[in-house]
PyMOL commands that place a pseudoatom at each C-alpha (Angstrom):
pseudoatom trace, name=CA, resn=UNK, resi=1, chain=A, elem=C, hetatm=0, pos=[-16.650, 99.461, -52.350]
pseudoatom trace, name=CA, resn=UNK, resi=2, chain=A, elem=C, hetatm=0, pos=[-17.153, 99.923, -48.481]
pseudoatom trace, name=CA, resn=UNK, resi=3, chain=A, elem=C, hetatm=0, pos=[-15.197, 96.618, -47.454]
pseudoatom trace, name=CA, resn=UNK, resi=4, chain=A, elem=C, hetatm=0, pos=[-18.782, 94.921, -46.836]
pseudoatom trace, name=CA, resn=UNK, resi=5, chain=A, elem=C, hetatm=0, pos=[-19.009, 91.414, -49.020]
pseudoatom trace, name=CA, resn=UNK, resi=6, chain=A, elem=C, hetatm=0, pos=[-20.602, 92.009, -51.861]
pseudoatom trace, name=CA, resn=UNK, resi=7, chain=A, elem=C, hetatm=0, pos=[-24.666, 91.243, -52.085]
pseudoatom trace, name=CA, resn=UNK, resi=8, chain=A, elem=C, hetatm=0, pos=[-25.732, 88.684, -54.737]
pseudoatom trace, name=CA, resn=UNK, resi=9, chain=A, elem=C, hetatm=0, pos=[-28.547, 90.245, -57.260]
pseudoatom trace, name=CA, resn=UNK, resi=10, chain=A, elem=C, hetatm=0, pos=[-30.949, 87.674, -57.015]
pseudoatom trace, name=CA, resn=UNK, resi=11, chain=A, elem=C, hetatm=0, pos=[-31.327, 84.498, -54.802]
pseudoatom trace, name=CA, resn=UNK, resi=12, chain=A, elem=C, hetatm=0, pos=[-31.391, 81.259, -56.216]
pseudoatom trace, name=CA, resn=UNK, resi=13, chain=A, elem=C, hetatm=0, pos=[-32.382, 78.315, -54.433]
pseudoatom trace, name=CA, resn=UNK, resi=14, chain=A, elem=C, hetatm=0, pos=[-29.174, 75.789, -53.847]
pseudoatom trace, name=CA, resn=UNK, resi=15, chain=A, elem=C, hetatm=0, pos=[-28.062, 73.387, -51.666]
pseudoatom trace, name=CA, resn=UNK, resi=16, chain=A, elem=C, hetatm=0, pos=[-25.526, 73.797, -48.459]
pseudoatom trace, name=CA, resn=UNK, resi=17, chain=A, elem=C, hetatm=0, pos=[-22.583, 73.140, -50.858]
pseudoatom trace, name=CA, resn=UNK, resi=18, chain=A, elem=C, hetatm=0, pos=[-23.703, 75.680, -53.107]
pseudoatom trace, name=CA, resn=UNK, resi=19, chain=A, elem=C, hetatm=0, pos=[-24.882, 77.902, -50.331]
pseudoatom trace, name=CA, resn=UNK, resi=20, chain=A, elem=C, hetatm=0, pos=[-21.303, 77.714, -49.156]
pseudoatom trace, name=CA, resn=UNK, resi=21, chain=A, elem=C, hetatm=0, pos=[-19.568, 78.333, -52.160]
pseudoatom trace, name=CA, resn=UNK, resi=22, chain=A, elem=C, hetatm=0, pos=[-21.286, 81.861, -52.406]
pseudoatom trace, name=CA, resn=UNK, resi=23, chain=A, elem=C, hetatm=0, pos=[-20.517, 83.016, -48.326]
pseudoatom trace, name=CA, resn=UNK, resi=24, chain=A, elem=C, hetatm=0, pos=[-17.022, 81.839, -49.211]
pseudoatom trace, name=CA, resn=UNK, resi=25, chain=A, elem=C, hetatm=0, pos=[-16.881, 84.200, -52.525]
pseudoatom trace, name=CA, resn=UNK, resi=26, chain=A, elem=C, hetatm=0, pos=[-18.261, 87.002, -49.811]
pseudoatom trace, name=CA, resn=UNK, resi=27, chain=A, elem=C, hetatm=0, pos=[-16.019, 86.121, -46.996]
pseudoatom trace, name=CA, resn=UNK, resi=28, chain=A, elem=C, hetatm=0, pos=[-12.647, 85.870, -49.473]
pseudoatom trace, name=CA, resn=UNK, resi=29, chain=A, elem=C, hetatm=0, pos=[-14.350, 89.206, -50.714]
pseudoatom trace, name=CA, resn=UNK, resi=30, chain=A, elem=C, hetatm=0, pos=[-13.928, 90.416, -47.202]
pseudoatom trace, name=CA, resn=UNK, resi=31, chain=A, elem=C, hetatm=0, pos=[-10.748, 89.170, -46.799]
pseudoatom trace, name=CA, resn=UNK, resi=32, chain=A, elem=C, hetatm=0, pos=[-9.278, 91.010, -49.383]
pseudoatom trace, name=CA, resn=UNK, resi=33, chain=A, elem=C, hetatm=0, pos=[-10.899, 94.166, -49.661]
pseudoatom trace, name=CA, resn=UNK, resi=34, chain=A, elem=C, hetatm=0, pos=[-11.196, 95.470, -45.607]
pseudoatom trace, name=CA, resn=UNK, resi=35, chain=A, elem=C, hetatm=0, pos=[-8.111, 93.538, -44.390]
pseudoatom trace, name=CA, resn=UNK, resi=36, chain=A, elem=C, hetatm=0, pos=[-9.863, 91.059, -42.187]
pseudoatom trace, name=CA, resn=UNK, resi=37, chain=A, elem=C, hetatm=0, pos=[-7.794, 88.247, -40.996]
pseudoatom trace, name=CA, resn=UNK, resi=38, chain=A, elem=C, hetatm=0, pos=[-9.058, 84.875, -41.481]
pseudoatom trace, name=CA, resn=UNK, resi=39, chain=A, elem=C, hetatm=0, pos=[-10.321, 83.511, -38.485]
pseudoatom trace, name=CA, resn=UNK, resi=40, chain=A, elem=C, hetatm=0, pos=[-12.562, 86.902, -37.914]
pseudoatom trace, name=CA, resn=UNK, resi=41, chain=A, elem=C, hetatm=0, pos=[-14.165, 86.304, -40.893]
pseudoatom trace, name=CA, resn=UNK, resi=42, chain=A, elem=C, hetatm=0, pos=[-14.781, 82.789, -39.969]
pseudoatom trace, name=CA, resn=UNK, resi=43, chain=A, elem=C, hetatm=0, pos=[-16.163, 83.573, -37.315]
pseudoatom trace, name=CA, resn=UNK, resi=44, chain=A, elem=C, hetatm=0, pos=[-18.471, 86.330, -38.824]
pseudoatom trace, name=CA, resn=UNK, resi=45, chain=A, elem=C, hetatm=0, pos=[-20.005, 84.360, -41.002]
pseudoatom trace, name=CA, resn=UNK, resi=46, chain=A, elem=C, hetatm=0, pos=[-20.607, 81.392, -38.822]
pseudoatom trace, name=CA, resn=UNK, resi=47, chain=A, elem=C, hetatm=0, pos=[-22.134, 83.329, -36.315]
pseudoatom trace, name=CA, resn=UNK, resi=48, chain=A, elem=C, hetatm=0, pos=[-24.020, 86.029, -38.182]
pseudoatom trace, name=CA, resn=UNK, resi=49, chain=A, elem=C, hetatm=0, pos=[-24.593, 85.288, -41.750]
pseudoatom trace, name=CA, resn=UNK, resi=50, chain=A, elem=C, hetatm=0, pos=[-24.959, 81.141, -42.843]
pseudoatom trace, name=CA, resn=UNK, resi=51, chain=A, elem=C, hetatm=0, pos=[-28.340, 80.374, -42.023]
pseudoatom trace, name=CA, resn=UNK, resi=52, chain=A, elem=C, hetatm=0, pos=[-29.084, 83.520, -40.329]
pseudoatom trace, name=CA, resn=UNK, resi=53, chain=A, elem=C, hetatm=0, pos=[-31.205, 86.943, -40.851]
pseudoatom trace, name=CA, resn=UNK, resi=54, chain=A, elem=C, hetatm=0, pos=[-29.098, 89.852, -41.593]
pseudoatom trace, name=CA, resn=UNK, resi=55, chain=A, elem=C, hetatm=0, pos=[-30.040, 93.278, -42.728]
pseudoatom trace, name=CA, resn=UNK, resi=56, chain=A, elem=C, hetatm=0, pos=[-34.063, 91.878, -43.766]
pseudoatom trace, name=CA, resn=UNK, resi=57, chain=A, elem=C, hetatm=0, pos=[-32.068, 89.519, -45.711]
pseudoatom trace, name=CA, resn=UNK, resi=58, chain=A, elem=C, hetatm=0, pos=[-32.079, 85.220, -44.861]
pseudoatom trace, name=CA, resn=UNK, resi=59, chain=A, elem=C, hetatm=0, pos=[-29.386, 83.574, -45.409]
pseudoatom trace, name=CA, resn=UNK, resi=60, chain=A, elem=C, hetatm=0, pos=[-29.154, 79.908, -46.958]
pseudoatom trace, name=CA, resn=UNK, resi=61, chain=A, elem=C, hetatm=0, pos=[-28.274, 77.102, -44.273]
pseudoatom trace, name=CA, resn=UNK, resi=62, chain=A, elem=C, hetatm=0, pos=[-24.943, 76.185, -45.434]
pseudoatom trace, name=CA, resn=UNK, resi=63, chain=A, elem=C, hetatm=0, pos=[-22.511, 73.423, -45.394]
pseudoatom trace, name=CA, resn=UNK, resi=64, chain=A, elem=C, hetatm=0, pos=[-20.252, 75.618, -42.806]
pseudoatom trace, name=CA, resn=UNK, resi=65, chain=A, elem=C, hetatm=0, pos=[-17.257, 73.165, -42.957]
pseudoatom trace, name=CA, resn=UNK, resi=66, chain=A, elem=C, hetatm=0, pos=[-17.536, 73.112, -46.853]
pseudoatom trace, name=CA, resn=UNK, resi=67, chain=A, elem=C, hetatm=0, pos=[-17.418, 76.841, -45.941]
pseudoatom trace, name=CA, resn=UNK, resi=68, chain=A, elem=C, hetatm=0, pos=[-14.309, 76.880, -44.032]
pseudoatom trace, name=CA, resn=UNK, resi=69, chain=A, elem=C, hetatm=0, pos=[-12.805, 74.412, -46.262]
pseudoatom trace, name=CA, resn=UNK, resi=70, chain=A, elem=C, hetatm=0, pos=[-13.207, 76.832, -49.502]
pseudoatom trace, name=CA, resn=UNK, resi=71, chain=A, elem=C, hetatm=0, pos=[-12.324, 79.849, -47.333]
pseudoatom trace, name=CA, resn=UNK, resi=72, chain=A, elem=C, hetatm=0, pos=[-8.981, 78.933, -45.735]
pseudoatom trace, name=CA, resn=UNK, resi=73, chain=A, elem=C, hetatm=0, pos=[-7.835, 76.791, -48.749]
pseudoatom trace, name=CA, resn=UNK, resi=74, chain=A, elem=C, hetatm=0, pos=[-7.671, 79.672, -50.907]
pseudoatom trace, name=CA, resn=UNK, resi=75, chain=A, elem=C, hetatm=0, pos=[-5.838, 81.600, -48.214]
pseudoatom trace, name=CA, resn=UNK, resi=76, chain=A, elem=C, hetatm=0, pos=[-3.186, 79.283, -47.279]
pseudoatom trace, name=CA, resn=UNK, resi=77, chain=A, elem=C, hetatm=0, pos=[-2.754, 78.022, -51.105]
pseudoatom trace, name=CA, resn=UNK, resi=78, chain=A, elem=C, hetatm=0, pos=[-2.998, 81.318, -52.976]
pseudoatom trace, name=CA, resn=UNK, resi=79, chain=A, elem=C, hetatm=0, pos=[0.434, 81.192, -54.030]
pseudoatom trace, name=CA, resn=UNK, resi=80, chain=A, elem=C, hetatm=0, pos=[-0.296, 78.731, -56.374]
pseudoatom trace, name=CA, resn=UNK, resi=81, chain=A, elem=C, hetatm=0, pos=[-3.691, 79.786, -57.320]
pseudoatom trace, name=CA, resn=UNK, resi=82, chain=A, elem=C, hetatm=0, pos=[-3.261, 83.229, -58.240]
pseudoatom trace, name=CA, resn=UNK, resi=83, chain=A, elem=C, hetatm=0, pos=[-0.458, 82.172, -60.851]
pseudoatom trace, name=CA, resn=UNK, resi=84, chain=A, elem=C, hetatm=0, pos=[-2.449, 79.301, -62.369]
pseudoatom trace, name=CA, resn=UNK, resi=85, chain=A, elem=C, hetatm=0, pos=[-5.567, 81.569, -62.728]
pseudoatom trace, name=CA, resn=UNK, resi=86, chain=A, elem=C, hetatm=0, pos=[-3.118, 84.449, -63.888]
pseudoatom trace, name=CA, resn=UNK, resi=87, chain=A, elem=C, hetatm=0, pos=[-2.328, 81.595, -66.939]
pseudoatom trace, name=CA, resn=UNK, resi=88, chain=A, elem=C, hetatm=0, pos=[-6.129, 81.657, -67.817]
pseudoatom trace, name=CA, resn=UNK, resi=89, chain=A, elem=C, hetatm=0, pos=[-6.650, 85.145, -68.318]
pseudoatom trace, name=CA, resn=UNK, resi=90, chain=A, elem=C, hetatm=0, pos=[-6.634, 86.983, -71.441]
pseudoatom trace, name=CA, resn=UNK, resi=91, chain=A, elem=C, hetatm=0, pos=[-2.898, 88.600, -71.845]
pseudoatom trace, name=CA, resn=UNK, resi=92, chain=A, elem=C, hetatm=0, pos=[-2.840, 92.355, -70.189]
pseudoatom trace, name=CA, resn=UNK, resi=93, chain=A, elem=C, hetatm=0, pos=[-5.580, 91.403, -67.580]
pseudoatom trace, name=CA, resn=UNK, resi=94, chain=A, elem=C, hetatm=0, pos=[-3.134, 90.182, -64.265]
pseudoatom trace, name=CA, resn=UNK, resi=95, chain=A, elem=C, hetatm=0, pos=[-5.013, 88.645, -61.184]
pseudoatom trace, name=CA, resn=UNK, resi=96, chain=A, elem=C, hetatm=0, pos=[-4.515, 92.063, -59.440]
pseudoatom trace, name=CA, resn=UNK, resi=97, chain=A, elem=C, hetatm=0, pos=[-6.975, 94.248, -62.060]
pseudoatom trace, name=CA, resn=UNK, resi=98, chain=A, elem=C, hetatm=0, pos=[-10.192, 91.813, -61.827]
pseudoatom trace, name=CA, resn=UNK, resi=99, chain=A, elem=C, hetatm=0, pos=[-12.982, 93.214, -59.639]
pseudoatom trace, name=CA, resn=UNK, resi=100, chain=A, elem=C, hetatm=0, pos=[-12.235, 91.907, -55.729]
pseudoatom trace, name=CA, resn=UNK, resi=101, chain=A, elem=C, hetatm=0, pos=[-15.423, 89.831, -56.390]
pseudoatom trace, name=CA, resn=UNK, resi=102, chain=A, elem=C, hetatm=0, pos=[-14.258, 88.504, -59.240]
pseudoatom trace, name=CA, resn=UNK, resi=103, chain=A, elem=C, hetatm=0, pos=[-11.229, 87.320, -57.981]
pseudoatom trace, name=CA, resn=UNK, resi=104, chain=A, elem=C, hetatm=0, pos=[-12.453, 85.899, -55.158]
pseudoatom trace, name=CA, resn=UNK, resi=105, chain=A, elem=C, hetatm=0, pos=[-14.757, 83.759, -57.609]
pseudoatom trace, name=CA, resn=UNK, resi=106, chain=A, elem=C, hetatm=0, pos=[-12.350, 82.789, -59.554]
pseudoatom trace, name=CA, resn=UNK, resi=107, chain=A, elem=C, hetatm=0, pos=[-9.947, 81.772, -56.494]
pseudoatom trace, name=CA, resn=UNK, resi=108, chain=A, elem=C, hetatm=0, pos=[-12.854, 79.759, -55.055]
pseudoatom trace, name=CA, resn=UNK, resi=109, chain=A, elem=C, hetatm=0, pos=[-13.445, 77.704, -57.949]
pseudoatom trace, name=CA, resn=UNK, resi=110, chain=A, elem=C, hetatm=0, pos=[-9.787, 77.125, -58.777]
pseudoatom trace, name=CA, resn=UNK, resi=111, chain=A, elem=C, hetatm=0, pos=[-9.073, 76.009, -55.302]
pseudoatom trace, name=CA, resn=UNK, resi=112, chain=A, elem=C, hetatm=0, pos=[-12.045, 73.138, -55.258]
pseudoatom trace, name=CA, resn=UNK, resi=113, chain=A, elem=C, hetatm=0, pos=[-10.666, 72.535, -59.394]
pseudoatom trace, name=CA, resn=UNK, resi=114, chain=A, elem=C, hetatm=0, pos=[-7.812, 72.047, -57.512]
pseudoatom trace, name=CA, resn=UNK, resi=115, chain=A, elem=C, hetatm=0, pos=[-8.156, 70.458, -53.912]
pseudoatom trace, name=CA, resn=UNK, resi=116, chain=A, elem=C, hetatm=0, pos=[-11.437, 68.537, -54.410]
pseudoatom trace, name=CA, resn=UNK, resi=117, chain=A, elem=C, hetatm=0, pos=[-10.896, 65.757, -56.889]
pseudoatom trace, name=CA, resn=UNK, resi=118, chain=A, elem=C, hetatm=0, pos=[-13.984, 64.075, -55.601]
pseudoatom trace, name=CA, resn=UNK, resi=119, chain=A, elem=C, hetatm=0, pos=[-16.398, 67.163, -56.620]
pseudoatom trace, name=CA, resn=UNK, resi=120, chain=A, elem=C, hetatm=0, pos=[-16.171, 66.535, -61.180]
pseudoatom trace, name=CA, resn=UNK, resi=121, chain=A, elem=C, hetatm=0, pos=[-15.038, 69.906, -62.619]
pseudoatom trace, name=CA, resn=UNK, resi=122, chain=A, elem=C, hetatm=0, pos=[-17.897, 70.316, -64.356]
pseudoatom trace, name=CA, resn=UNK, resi=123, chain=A, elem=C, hetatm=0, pos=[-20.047, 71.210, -61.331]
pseudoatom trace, name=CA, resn=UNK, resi=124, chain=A, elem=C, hetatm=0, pos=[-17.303, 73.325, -60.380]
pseudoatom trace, name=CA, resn=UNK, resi=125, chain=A, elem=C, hetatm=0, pos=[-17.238, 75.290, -63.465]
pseudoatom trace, name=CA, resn=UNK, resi=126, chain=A, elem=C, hetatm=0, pos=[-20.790, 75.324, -63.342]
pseudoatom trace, name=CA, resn=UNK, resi=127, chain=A, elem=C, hetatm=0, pos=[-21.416, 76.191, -59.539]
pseudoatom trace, name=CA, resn=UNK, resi=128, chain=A, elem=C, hetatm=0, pos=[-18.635, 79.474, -60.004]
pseudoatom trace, name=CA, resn=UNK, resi=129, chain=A, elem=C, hetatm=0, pos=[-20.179, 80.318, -63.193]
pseudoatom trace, name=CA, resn=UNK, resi=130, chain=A, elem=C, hetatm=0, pos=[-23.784, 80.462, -61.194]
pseudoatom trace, name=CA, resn=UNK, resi=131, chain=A, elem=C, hetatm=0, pos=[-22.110, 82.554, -58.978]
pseudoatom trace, name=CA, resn=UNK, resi=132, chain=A, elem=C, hetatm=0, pos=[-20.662, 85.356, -61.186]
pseudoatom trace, name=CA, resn=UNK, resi=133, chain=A, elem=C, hetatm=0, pos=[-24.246, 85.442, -62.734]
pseudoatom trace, name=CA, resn=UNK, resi=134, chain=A, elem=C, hetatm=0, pos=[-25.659, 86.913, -59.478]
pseudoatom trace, name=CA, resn=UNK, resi=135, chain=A, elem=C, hetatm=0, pos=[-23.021, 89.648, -59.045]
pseudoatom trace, name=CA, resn=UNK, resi=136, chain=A, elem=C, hetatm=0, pos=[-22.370, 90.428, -62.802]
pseudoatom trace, name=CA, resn=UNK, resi=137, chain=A, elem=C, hetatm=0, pos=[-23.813, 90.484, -66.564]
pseudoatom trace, name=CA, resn=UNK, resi=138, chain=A, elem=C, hetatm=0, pos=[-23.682, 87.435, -69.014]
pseudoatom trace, name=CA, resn=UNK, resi=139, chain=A, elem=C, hetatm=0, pos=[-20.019, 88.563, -70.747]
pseudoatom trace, name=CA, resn=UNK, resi=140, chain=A, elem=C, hetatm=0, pos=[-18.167, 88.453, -67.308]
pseudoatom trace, name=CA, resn=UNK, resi=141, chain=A, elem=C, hetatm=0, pos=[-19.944, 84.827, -66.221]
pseudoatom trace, name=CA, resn=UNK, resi=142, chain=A, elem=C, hetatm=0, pos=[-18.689, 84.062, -69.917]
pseudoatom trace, name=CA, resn=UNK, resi=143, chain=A, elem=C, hetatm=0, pos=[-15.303, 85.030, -68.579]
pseudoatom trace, name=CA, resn=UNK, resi=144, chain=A, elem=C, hetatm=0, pos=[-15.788, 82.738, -65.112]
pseudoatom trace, name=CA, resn=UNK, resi=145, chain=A, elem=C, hetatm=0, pos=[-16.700, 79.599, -67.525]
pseudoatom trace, name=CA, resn=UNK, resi=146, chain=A, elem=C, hetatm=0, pos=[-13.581, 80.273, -70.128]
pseudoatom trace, name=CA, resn=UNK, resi=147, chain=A, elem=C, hetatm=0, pos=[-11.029, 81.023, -67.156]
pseudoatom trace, name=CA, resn=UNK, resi=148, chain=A, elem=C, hetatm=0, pos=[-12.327, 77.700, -64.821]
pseudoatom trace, name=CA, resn=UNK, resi=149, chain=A, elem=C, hetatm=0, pos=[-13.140, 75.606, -67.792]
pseudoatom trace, name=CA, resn=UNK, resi=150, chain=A, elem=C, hetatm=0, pos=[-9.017, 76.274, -69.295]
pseudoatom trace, name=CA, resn=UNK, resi=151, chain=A, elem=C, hetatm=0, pos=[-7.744, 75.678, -65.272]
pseudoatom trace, name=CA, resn=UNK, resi=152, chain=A, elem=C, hetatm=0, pos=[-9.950, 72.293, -65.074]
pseudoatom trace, name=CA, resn=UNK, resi=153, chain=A, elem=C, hetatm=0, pos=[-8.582, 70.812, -68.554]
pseudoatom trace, name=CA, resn=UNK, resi=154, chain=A, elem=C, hetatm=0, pos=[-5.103, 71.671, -67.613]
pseudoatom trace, name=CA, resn=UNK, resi=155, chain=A, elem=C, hetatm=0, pos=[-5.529, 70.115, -64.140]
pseudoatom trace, name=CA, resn=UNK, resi=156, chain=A, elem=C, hetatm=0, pos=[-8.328, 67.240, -64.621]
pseudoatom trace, name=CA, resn=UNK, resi=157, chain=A, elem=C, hetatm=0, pos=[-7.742, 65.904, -68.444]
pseudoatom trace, name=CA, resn=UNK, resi=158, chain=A, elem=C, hetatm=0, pos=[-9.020, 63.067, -67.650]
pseudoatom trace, name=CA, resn=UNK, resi=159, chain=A, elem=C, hetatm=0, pos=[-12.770, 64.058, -67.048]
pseudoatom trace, name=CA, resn=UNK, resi=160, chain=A, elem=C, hetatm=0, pos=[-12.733, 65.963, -70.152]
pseudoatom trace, name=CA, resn=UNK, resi=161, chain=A, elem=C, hetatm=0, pos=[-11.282, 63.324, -72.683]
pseudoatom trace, name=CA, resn=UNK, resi=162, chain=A, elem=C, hetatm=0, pos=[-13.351, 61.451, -75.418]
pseudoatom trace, name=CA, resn=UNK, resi=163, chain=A, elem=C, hetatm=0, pos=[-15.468, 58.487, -73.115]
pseudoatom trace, name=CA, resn=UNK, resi=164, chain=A, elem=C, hetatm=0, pos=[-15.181, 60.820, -70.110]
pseudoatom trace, name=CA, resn=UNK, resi=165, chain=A, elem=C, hetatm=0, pos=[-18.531, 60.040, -68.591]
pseudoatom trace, name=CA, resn=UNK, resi=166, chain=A, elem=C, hetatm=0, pos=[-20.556, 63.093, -68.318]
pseudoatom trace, name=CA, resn=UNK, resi=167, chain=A, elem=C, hetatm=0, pos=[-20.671, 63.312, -64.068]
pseudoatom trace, name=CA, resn=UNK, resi=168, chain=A, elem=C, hetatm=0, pos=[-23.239, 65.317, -62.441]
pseudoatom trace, name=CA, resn=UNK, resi=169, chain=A, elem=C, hetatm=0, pos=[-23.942, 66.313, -58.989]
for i in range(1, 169): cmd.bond("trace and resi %d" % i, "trace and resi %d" % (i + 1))
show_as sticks, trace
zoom trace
């Protein structure tokens, strides 16, 4: 790939958070394919791609401190993530051999698993899952849910128990 963010297949209406959660997939995209450093691609996106036209294409208003949030979490706690995901993933397949968009998916998702006990890990799951859809077929979006769904039971037993009340939002 060119070290452009990858382009989503086919839009889907969603709200700011969601909106967010796919420029952040993009931007950590960016970050890790064409070298950017974070605070250029913060400021990329903020000025030229949430809630703007770029190339024909309208972007989504987005919740840009969500945004940010997602974006330099993952950065400044990918130590941690990339070994926790690495614990998901079918034996043979390390972190470093997923697809760059793929990765940056599945670092997204286990960051807010992770740092945002207040969003239930079922949207979570659900919202990363979305995501994959619009980049890739139904086996790897398969993959997304199995990966996220393992991190969130190891890290949030408690909302998948028996009684666990089935959150939404």
């Amino acid at each position: 790939m060119s070290g452009q963010p990858p382009q989503r297949r086919a839009p889907r209406a969603a709200n700011q958070r969601g909106v967010a959660r796919l420029a952040a997939v993009q931007a950590l995209y960016q970050l890790d394919i064409a070298g950017t450093t974070l605070p250029e691609v913060l400021a990329e996106f903020e000025s030229h791609r949430l809630g703007r036209e770029l190339d024909g294409e309208q972007y989504r208003e987005a919740d840009a401190a969500y945004f940010r949030e997602i974006v330099g979490g993952v950065v400044r706690d990918q130590r941690s993530l990339d070994p926790a995901v690495h614990g998901c993933l079918s034996p043979g397949w390390p972190l470093s051999r997923i697809d760059a968009t793929l990765r940056a998916i599945l670092r997204a998702g286990a960051w807010e698993l992770a740092a945002r006990a207040d969003v239930p890990a079922r949207v979570v799951v659900s919202e990363y899952v979305d995501i994959a859809r619009a980049f890739f077929d139904a086996d790897v979006a398969g993959m997304v849910n199995a990966v996220l769904d393992a991190l969130a039971r190891r890290q949030r037993p408690a909302e998948f128990s028996i009684g666990a009340s089935d959150m939404g939002g």
